[in-house]
C-alpha positions in Angstrom: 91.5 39.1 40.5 94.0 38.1 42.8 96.6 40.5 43.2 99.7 38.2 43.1 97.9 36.3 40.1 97.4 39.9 38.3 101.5 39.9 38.4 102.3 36.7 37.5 100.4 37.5 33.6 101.9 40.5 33.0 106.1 39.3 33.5 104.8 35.8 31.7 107.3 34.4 29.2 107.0 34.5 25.9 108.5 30.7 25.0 107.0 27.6 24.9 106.2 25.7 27.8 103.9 24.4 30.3 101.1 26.3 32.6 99.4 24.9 35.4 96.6 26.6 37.1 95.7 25.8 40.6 92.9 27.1 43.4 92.9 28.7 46.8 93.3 25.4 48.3 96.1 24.6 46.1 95.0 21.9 44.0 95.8 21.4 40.6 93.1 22.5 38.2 94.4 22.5 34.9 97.8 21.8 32.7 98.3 23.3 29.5 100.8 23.5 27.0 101.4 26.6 24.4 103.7 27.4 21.5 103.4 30.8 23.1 102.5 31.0 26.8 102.1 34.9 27.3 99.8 34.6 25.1 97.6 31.4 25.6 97.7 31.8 28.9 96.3 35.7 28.8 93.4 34.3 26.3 91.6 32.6 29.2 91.2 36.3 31.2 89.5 37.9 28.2 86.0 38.7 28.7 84.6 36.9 26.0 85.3 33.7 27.7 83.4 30.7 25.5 81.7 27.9 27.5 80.8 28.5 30.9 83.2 25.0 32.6 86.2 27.8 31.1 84.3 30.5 33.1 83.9 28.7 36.4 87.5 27.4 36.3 89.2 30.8 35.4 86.8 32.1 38.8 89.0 29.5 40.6 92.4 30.5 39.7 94.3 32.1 42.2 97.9 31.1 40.8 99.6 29.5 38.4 102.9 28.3 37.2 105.0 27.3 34.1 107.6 25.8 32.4 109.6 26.5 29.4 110.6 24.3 27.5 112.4 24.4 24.1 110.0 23.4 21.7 106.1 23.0 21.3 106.3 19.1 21.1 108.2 18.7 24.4 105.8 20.9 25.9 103.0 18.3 24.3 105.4 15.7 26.2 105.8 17.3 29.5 102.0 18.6 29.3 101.1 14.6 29.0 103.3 13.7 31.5 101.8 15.8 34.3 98.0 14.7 33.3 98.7 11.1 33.7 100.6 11.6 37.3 98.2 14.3 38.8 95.1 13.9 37.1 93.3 17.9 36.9 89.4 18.3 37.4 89.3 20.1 34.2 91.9 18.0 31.6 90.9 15.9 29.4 91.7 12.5 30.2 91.4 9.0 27.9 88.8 7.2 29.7 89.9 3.4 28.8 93.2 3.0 31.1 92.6 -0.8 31.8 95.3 -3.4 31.0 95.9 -4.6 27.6 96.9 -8.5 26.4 100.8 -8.4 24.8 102.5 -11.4 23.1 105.4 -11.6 25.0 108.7 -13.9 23.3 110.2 -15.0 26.5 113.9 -14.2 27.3 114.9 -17.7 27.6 117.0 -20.4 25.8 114.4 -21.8 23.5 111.8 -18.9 24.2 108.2 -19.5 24.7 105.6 -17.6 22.8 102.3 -16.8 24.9 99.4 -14.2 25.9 100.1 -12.2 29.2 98.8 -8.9 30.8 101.4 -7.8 32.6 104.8 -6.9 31.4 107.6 -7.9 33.5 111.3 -6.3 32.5 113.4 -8.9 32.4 114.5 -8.4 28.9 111.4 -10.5 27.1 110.3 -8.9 24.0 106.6 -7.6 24.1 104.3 -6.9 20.9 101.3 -4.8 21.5 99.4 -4.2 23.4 96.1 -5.2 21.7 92.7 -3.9 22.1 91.3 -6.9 22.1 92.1 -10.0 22.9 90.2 -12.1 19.8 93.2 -10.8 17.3 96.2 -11.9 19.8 94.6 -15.4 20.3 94.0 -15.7 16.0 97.4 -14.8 15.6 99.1 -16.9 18.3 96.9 -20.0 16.4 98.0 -19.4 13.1 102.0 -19.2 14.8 101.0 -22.5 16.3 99.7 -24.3 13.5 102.9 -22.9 11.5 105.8 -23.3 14.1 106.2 -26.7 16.6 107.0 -24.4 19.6 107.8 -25.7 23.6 104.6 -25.1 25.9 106.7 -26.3 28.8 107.9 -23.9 31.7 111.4 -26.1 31.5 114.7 -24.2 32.2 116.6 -25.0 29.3 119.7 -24.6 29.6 122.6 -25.7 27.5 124.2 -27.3 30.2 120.6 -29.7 31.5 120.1 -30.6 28.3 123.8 -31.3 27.8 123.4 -33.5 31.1 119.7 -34.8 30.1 118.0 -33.7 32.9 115.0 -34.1 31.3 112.1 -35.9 29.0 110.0 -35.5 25.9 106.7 -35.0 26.7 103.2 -35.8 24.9 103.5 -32.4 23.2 106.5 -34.3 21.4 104.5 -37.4 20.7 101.4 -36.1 19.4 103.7 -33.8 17.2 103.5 -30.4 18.6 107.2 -29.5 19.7 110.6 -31.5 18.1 111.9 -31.9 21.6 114.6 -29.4 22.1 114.7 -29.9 26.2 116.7 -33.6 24.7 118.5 -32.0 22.4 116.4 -33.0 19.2 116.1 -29.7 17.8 119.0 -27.5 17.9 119.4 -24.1 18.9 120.3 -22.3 15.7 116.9 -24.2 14.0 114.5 -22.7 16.9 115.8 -19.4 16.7 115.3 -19.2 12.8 111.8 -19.8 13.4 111.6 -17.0 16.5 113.2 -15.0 14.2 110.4 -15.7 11.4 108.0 -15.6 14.3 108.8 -12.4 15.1 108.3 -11.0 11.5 105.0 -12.3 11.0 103.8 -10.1 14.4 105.0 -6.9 13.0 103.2 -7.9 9.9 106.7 -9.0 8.2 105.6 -12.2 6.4 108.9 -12.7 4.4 111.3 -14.8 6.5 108.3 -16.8 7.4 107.3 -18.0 4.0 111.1 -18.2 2.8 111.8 -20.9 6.3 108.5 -22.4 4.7 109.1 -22.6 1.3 112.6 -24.1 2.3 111.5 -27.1 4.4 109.2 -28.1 2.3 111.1 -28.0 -1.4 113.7 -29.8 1.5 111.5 -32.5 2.3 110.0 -33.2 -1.7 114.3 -33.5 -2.4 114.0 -36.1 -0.1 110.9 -37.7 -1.2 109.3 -37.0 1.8 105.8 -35.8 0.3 103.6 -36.2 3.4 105.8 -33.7 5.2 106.3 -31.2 2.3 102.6 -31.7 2.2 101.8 -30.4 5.9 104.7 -27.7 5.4 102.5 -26.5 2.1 99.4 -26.4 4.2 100.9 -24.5 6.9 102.3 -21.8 4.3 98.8 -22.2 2.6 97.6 -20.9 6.2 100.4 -18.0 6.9 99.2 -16.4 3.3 95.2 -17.0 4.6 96.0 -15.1 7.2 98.0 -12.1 5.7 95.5 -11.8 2.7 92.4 -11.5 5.4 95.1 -8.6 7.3 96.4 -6.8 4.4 94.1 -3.6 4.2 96.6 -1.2 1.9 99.8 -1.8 -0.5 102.2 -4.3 1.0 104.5 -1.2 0.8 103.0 0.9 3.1 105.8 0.1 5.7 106.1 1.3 9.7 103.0 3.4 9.6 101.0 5.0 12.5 97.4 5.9 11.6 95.0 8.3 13.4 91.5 8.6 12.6 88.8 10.9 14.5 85.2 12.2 14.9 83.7 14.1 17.5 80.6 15.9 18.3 79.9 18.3 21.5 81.1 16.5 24.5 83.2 14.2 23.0 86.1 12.7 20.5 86.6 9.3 19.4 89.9 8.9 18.1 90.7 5.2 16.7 94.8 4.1 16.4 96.0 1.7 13.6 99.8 0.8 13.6 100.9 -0.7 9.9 103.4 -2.7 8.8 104.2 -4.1 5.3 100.1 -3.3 4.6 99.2 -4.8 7.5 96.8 -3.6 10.9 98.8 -5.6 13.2 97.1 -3.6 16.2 93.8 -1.3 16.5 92.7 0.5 19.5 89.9 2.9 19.5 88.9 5.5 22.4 86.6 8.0 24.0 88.3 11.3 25.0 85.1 13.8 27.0 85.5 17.4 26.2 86.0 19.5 29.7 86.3 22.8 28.4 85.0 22.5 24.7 89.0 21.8 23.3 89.1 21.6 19.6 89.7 18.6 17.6 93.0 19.5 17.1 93.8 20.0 21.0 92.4 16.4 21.7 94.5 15.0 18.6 97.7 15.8 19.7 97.0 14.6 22.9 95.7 11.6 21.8 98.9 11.5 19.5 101.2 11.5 22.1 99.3 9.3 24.7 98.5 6.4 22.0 102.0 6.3 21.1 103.4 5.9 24.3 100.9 3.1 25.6 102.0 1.2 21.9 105.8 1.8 22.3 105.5 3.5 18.5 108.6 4.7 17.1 107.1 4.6 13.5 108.7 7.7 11.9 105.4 8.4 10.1 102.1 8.8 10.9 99.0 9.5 8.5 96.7 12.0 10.5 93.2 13.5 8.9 93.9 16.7 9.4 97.1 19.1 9.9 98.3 19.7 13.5 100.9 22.4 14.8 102.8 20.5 16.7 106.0 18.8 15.4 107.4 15.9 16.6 111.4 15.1 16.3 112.4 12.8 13.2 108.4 12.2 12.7 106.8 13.2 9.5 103.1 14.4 10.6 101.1 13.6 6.9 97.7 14.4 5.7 97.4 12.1 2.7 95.0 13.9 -0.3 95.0 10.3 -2.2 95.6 7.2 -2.5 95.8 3.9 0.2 97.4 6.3 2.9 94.4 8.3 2.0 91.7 5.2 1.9 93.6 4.2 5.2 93.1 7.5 7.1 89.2 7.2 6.2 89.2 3.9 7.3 90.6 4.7 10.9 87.8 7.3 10.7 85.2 4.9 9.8 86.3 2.8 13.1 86.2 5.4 14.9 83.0 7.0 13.9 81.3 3.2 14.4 82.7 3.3 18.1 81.2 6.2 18.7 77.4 5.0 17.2 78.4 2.2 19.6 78.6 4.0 22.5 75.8 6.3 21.9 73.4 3.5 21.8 75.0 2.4 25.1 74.2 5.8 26.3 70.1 5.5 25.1 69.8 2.4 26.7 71.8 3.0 30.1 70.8 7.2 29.9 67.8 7.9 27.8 67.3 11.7 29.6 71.7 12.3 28.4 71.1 10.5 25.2 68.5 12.9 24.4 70.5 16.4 26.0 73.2 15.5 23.4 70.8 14.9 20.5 68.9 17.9 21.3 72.5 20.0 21.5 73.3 19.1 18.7 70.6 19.8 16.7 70.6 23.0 18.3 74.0 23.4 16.7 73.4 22.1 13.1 70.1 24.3 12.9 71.4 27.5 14.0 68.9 27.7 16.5 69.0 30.0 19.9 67.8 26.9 22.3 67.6 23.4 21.9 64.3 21.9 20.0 62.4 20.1 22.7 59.3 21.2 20.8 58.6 20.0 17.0 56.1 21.1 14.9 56.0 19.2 11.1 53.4 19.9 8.8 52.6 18.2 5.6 49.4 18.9 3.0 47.8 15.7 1.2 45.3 15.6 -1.8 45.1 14.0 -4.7 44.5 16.7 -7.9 42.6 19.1 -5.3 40.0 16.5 -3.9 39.7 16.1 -0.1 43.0 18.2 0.8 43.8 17.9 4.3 46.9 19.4 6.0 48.8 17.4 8.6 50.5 18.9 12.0 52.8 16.2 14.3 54.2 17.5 17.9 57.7 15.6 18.7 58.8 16.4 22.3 62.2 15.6 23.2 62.6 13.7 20.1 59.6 12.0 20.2 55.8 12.0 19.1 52.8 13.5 21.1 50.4 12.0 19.5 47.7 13.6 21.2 49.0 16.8 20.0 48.8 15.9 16.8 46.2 17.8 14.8 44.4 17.6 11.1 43.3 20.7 9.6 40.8 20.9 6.6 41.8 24.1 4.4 38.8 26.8 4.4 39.9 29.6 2.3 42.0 27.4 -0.2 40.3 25.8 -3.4 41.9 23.1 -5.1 45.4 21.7 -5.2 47.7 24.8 -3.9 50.1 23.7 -2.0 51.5 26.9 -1.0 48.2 28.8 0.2 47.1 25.7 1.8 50.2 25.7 3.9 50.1 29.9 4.5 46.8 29.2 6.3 47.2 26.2 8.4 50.3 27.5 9.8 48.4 31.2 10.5 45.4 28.8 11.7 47.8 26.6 14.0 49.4 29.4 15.8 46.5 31.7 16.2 45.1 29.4 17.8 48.3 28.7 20.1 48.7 32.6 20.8 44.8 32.7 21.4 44.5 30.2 24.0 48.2 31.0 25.6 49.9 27.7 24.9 53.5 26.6 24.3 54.6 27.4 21.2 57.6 25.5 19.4 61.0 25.4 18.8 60.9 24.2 15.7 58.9 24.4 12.6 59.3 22.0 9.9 57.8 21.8 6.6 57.8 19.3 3.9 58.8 20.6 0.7 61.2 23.3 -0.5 61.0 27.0 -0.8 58.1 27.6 -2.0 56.2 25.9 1.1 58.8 27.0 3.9 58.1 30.9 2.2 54.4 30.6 2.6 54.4 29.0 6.1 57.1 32.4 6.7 54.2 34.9 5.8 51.9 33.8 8.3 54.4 33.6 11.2 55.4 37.5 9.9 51.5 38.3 10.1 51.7 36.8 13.9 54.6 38.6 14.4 56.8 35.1 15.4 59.2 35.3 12.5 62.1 35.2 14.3 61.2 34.0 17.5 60.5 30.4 15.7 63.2 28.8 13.9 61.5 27.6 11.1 62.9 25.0 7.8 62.1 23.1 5.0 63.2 19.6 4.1 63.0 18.7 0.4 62.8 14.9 -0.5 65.0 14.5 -2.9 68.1 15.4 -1.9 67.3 15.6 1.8 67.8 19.6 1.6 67.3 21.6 4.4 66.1 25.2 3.6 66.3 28.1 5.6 64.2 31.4 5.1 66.3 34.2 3.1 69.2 31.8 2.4 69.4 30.1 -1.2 72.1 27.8 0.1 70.4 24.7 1.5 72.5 22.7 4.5 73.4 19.1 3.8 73.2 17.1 6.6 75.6 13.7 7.1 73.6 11.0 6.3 74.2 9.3 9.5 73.7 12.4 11.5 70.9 11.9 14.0 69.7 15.6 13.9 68.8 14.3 10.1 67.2 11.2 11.4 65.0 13.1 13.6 63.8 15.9 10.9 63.2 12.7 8.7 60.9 11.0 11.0 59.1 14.0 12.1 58.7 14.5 8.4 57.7 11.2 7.9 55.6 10.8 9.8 53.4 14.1 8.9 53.2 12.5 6.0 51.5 9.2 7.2 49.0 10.9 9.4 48.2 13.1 6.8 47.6 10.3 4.7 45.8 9.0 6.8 43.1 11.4 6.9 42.9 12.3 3.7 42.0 8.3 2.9 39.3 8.1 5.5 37.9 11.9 3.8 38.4 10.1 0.9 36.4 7.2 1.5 34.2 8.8 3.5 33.2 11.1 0.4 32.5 8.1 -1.5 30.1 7.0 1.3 28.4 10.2 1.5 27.9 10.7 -2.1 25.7 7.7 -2.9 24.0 7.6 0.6 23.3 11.9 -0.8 21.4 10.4 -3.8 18.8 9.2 -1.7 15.5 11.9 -1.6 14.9 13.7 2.0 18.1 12.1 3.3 20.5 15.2 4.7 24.0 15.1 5.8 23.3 14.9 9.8 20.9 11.6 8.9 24.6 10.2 6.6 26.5 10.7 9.7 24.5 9.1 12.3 23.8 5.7 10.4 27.4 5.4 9.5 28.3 6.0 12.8 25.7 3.2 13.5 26.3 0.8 10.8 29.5 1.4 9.8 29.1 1.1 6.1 26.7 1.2 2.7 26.5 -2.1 2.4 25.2 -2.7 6.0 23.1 -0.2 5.4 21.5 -2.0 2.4 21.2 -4.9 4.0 19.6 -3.7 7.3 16.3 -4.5 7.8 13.2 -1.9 8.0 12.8 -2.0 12.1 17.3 -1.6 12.7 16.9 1.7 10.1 13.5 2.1 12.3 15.5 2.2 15.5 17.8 4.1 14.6 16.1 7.1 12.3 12.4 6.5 12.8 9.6 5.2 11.1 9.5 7.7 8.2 13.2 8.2 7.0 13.5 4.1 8.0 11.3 3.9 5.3 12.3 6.2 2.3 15.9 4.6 2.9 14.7 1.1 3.0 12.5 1.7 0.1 15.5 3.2 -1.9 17.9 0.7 -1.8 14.8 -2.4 -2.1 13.5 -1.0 -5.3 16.8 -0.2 -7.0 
């Protein structure tokens, strides 16, 4: 270790603050924060260093520096800050930094409402930004269809309109704006509606159904039922839309929402912001794992950057889990029940759904990555020393002891080898024993495989419970590969997955694809054991009748089926085809057999 870096850990404060670890060349590596710095920053020179990207960047360090601060969240804050302006190899970083539509309310006498990209400070107000573009434009309609707004780029002012610089146009005519650049509608009347306007973006529906309900009882005083009737359809749109936004209790007021999953190279973490029961925006994102951060390490960065890119100053926000980090006049909540609780899961269900999305990006665009991360994590789920790029499933078929044959299926990489697949008929086994049969294929099948030197698997996996995953353990203890195999069971039912020695079966998440995978190799050892055992089946059937016939032996069976393909061709066939294919004499005995019956 660097002499001068040795130094700088032992006289390291004991505050909160920021490190930042940089290379012989000077370059930034990595930013950090810590409640505790001595501390945090001493745990990455321990020995015991987990995941080999921390190794190779700790082998890089030859300085570092840091910064107190006085409190865990502004070192969350200043930590942020530095990732977005100087962008270290090893930080995690949100991958989606493209630009976002905002409805921007222009600053202007008579303000326009519209859709724009870039924000411009000039005192405009700007909602969003939104995710995508689909909800801006539904909500701008419905504001449209509500409100008669100007579309024109006009400067207002009071003193052109006072001097009537200008004309109505055919927005005015065809009924679309009430002409406010000739002084038809007055200020105080367009602002009410802005001011309704703006309600109804922050999910605030109130002021615009009260303006509503207003002009149209107005207009029925008046006996003016053609316009109270468009003002009702209008307030019968305004309630369309907030019933088909309204996901939780009205009351659920100023709410930020964070939902996440994760597996091992990355988190997903989806963003709702809530008002009066309302998802006025939704934003979802990918966050890789560098150096194999915790979900709580990429939650409060996600916490912090989301917020910022929103302009959130909601003074709550419903998280899945507990953080440590505290944020000023912000309650950090973890809902147990309830619609924040439904609200939190459905954040998580977005989120979870993006990341299915991606992944099937990933198969199509990167089959080889798609199937590194599958294989990882099953090689997490299963306990297993390596990743299962070999799969073994093995599955016994009879029916009440009759033609019993056992099944094996090869998956490599997650898929079938069907010409590895293999059918064994038991020979030491008599009648329907489930568990001996399986005890002596498996001893049969790697006998064989230590025998003749090849590859052995990864992964064993038997259909049924304990009993069969115990007997296929005996014979890999005989073969002394207990231990060297991982070997489990997956009962039907309950889609259990048994481990040897360990009463506790693992439940896998339905949607989990290491489950998908043990369910198809299952699967299918059961169709290609079924398989078999129908043709033995059949072919039993065949034999048996064909056996009834005097002098005719089993090698004489085989050769006409193989010939004729079945008894009733046989029966048919005339004397010189059995001739030709058995010979005068046995042509004869069989012909005669089936003529005189």
């Amino acid at each position: 270790m660097n002499p001068s870096l040795e130094l700088q850990l032992k006289t390291l404060p004991s505050e909160p603050g920021v490190y930042r670890y940089y290379d012989k060349n000077d370059q930034l590596l990595y930013v950090g924060k810590a409640k505790h710095l001595k501390k945090r920053v001493l745990s990455y020179f321990n020995k015991n260093l987990p995941g080999y990207r921390i190794k190779i960047m700790v082998g890089k360090i030859v300085r570092l520096e840091t910064t107190i601060v006085n409190s865990e969240y502004d070192a969350l804050l200043l930590e942020n800050n530095l990732i977005k302006e100087h962008r270290p190899f090893y930080n995690v970083l949100l991958k989606d930094d493209k630009t976002y539509p905002w409805i921007c309310i222009k600053n202007e006498n008579f303000p326009r409402i519209f859709l724009t990209r870039n924000v411009v400070k000039d005192g405009s107000e700007y909602y969003g930004p939104y995710a995508k573009v689909r909800p801006a434009k539904i909500l701008l309609d419905t504001i449209k269809h509500i409100y008669k707004l100007r579309t024109c780029n006009l400067n207002l002012s009071p003193n052109k309109i006072e001097e009537g610089k200008y004309k109505v146009c055919l927005e005015y005519h065809i009924k679309n704006c009430e002409g406010p650049c000739e002084d038809l509608e007055s200020k105080e009347d367009y602002d009410e509606k802005i001011d309704a306007i703006r309600g109804i973006i922050k999910g605030d529906f109130r002021k615009a159904k009260e303006y509503l309900v207003n002009q149209m009882m107005k207009h029925a005083e008046n006996l003016k039922f053609e316009e109270a009737q468009i003002i009702k359809e209008r307030l019968d749109i305004l309630e369309d839309y907030q019933a088909k936004n309204t996901v939780v209790n009205p009351n659920i007021d100023d709410v930020d929402v964070f939902g996440m999953t994760s597996d091992e190279t990355a988190a997903y973490v989806n963003f709702f912001k809530i008002r009066n029961g309302n998802i006025i925006q939704s934003f979802t994102t990918e966050i890789k794992k560098i150096l194999e951060e915790t979900d709580e390490d990429i939650m409060e960065e996600a916490l912090i950057e989301i917020r910022q890119k929103f302009s959130s100053d909601s003074k709550e926000v419903l998280l899945p889990f507990h953080l440590s980090v505290e944020i000023p006049n912000v309650k950090l909540i973890v809902p147990k029940v309830g619609d924040k609780k439904r609200i939190v899961e459905l954040s998580e269900k977005n989120a979870k759904e993006y990341r299915l999305e991606k992944l099937k990006q990933v198969q199509i665009v990167d089959p080889e990555r798609h199937t590194t991360r599958i294989m990882a994590e099953m090689q997490k789920l299963l306990r297993m020393p390596v990743e299962p790029r070999h799969i073994e499933g093995f599955d016994n078929s009879n029916i009440q002891g009759t033609n019993p044959v056992s099944a094996c299926v090869v998956f490599k990489d997650g898929k079938p080898s069907k010409a590895d697949y293999r059918i064994f008929h038991p020979k030491t086994v008599e009648g329907a024993n489930d568990f001996a049969t399986m005890e002596e294929v498996i001893y049969r099948r790697y006998k064989r495989l230590l025998d003749e030197g090849e590859d052995l698997p990864q992964l064993i996996l038997i259909d049924g419970g304990k009993g069969q995953l115990s007997s296929a353990v005996k014979s890999l203890k005989l073969l002394g590969l207990y231990g060297k195999i991982t070997i489990v069971g997956i009962a039907k039912r309950l889609e259990e997955i048994f481990f040897p020695e360990d009463s506790i079966p693992l439940y896998l998440d339905k949607k989990s694809e290491t489950l998908k995978i043990l369910q198809r190799v299952r699967d299918e050892a059961h169709r290609f054991g079924v398989k078999h055992h129908r043709t033995r089946r059949k072919n039993s059937t065949i034999k048996s009748e064909l056996e009834e016939i005097p002098g005719v032996g089993e090698k004489t069976i085989e050769l006409l089926l193989s010939k004729l393909k079945s008894v009733k061709r046989i029966k048919e066939s005339s004397l010189e085809t059995l001739e030709e294919i058995l010979g005068k004499s046995k042509a004869k005995v069989i012909h005669d057999f089936f003529n005189s019956l």
